[in-house]
C-alpha positions, 0 to 999 in steps of 0.5 A: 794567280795571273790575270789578264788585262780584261780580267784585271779589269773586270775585278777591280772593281772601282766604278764605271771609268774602269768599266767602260774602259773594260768594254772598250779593251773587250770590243778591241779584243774581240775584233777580227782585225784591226786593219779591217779599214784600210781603203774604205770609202765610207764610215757609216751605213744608212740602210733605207729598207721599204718593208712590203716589196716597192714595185720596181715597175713603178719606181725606178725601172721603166717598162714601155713594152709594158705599156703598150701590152697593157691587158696582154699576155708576154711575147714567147719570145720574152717568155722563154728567158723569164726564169720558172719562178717568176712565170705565174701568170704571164697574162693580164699585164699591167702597165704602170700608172705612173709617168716617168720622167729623166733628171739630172745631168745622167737623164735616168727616168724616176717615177713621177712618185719620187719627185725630190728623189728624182733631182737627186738622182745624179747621187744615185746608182740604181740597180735594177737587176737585184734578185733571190727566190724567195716570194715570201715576205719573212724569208725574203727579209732575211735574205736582204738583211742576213743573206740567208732564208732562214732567219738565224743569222747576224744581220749586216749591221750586227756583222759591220758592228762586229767587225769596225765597233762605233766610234761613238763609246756613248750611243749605240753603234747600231741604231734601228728606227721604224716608221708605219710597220712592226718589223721583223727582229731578225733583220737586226739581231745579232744570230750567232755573234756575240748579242752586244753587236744586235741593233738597239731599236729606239723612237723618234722620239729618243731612246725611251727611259733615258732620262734620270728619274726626277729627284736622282743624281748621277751619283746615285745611279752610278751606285745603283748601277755598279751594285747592279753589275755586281750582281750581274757579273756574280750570276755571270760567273756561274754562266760563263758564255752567256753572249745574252747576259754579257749584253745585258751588262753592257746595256747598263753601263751604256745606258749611263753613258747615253744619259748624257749623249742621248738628250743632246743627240735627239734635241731637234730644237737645236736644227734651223727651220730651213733644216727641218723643212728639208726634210718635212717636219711639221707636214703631216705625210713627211713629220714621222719619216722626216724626223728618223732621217734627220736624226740619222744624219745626226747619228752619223756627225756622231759616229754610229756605224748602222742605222737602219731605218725602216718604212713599211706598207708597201704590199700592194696586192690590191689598188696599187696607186692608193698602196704606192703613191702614198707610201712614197710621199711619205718618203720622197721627200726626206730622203732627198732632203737626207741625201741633200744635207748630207752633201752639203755638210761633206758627209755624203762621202763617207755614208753610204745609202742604201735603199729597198725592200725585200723584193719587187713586183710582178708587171701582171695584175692582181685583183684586176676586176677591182682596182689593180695591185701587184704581187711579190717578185723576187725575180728582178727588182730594183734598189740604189745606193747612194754616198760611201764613194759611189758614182751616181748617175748610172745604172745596172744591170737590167731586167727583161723587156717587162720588168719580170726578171734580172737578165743582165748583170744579177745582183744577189743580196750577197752580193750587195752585202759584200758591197757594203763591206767594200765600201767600209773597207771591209774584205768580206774574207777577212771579216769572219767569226767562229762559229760550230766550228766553221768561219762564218763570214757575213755573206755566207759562201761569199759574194760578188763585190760590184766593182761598177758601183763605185767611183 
């Protein structure tokens, strides 16, 4: 009987080297291409989604028409290009609370929300024209990290582990951290790839059991792990296919393997207090978010692929200055001290920043006779990027003269996904898994690469 290089592998049978080594000829095997990267501009994602939908009016996309019909309703003129969706109610505008201010070299106006992200912003490329039809919360998040409204999808991060792996064999290569909501699993699950690819949710805190129970040596767990795969491989081979029980396989001989890594990853000790201070620690708004960026900077110095860090509690439908003014102190200032520390160690250009949510808001009011909130807009709002080989300090495309809808320059979540792919140097073409019969490809139909973004 003839073997194959994995099944040789598989069967030998003579510990965790050769079972590594298996996982790792695997991971190769089960890759695209192994010229996916050529040109690519970054090596790592950093995807800073805001759960709730940030009003794009109130951020990054300053609106004076809206100031002054404060209280109005929306010009004819304006109205008749403002599409269907986003129609209801053009009445009861809302002008934004907040001042905005012009920074930097490029002189782009940030909300006063986002003091620290505001010096930063000649790193920044807003774009404002971002759009989808999706007005509901769930189906709308799974178009910003899936491409579809469905929910059954591998998220882009699952689809970029896919295709490039992690460079780092003792960590995860996709990483999740959330901060102030539950989440919504789909936005980093793995669909129809192969379940080894979805993300690994872990705390700020560190990964959660993975520390070696007192009074165990490595030794032992080495056999308790190795009896364990033994079985597991047995049950796998009356179920052969099972993606679920091949991750579950892989998830024990990685979790040995970050026995040793993982400590050393989450040891904050070892970080200056300047360091920590840039980012927040030990301030009550800043300490949660703060601390997920900075070990996200050090996930990057280690080579994970994805990291997907998520702020939720942005829904503000009702006194949207007690909503929105506190969501961004608890953000501001550790993203701009990401992207600050990043730079200065030289890994701003090979990391690339994404940040938004899963919509924006409608410039009218909602619960106006109270204090007033906005509701959901999938119409036009607003995200930026950052790092990955793109030029800050611009801005794309735009919405209407309110700030309802995209009017110049539409940016589908395709079409950013397809970005992402670019910047890593990944033809979204060639990146495909076969899949009931079809080559899938992460941006379903395709997307528009936007070419503009990047210097």
């Amino acid at each position: 009987m003839i073997y194959s290089r994995r099944e040789m592998l598989a069967h030998a049978g003579c510990g965790f080297g050769l079972l590594a080594l298996t996982d790792l000829l695997a991971a190769d095997e089960e890759r695209p291409s192994l010229r996916l990267r050529e040109g690519a501009k970054a090596k790592s994602v950093i995807f800073l989604f805001m759960g709730g939908g940030p009003s794009q009016v109130d951020t990054f996309d300053p609106k004076p028409l809206l100031t002054r019909l404060n209280g109005g309703v929306v010009p004819p003129s304006i109205a008749q290009g403002i599409p269907r969706i986003a129609r209801a109610p053009l009445n009861n505008l809302f002008a934004s609370p907040y001042r905005f201010t012009r920074h930097g070299q490029s002189g782009i106006s940030v909300s006063e929300i986002f003091p620290n992200i505001g010096q930063c912003i000649d790193d920044i490329c807003v774009l404002r024209s971002c759009r989808h039809d999706s007005p509901i919360h769930a189906p709308a998040e799974y178009l910003a990290t899936t491409g579809t409204q469905i929910g059954d999808r591998p998220s882009i991060g699952a689809w970029i582990h896919y295709g490039l792996g992690s460079e780092n064999q003792n960590l995860p290569g996709f990483i999740v951290m959330k901060a102030g909501e539950t989440g919504r699993p789909v936005a980093w699950q793995s669909g129809f790839l192969p379940a080894r690819h979805q993300g690994t949710m872990v705390e700020p805190t560190g990964i959660p059991n993975v520390v070696l129970p007192a009074g165990t040596t490595p030794a032992e767990r080495e056999a308790q792990l190795e009896l364990i795969d033994q079985l597991n491989r047995r049950h796998l081979e009356r179920n052969p296919g099972n993606s679920e029980l091949e991750a579950r396989i892989r998830s024990y001989e990685l979790a040995f393997r970050m026995q040793t890594a993982a400590p050393e990853t989450f040891d904050l000790t070892r970080e200056s207090l300047e360091t920590k201070a840039l980012y927040g620690l030990g301030e009550t708004d800043t300490n949660e978010f703060g601390t997920m960026c900075l070990l996200a900077r050090r996930f990057v110095e280690r080579g994970v692929r994805f990291i997907q860090l998520r702020s939720g509690g942005w829904d503000a439908h009702g006194d949207l200055i007690a909503n929105h003014s506190p969501q961004a102190k608890k953000t501001d200032k550790s993203i701009a001290g990401l992207l600050i520390d990043l730079k200065r160690r030289g890994l701003l250009e090979q990391t690339l920043i994404v940040w938004g949510g899963e919509f924006g808001r409608t410039p009218a009011a909602e619960n106006r006779a109270a204090n007033p909130g906005r509701n959901h807009s999938p119409s036009g709002y607003s995200m930026w990027l950052a790092g990955g080989g793109v030029q800050g300090g611009q801005t794309i495309g735009a919405t209407d003269p309110v700030g309802y809808a995209a009017i110049e320059r539409p940016i589908h979540p395709n079409d950013l996904h397809a970005t992402i792919l670019h910047a890593l140097g990944v033809n979204q073409h060639r990146l495909t898994y076969r899949h009931s019969n079809r080559n899938e490809m992460a941006t379903v139909n395709g997307g528009e690469v936007i070419g503009e973004v990047f210097a």
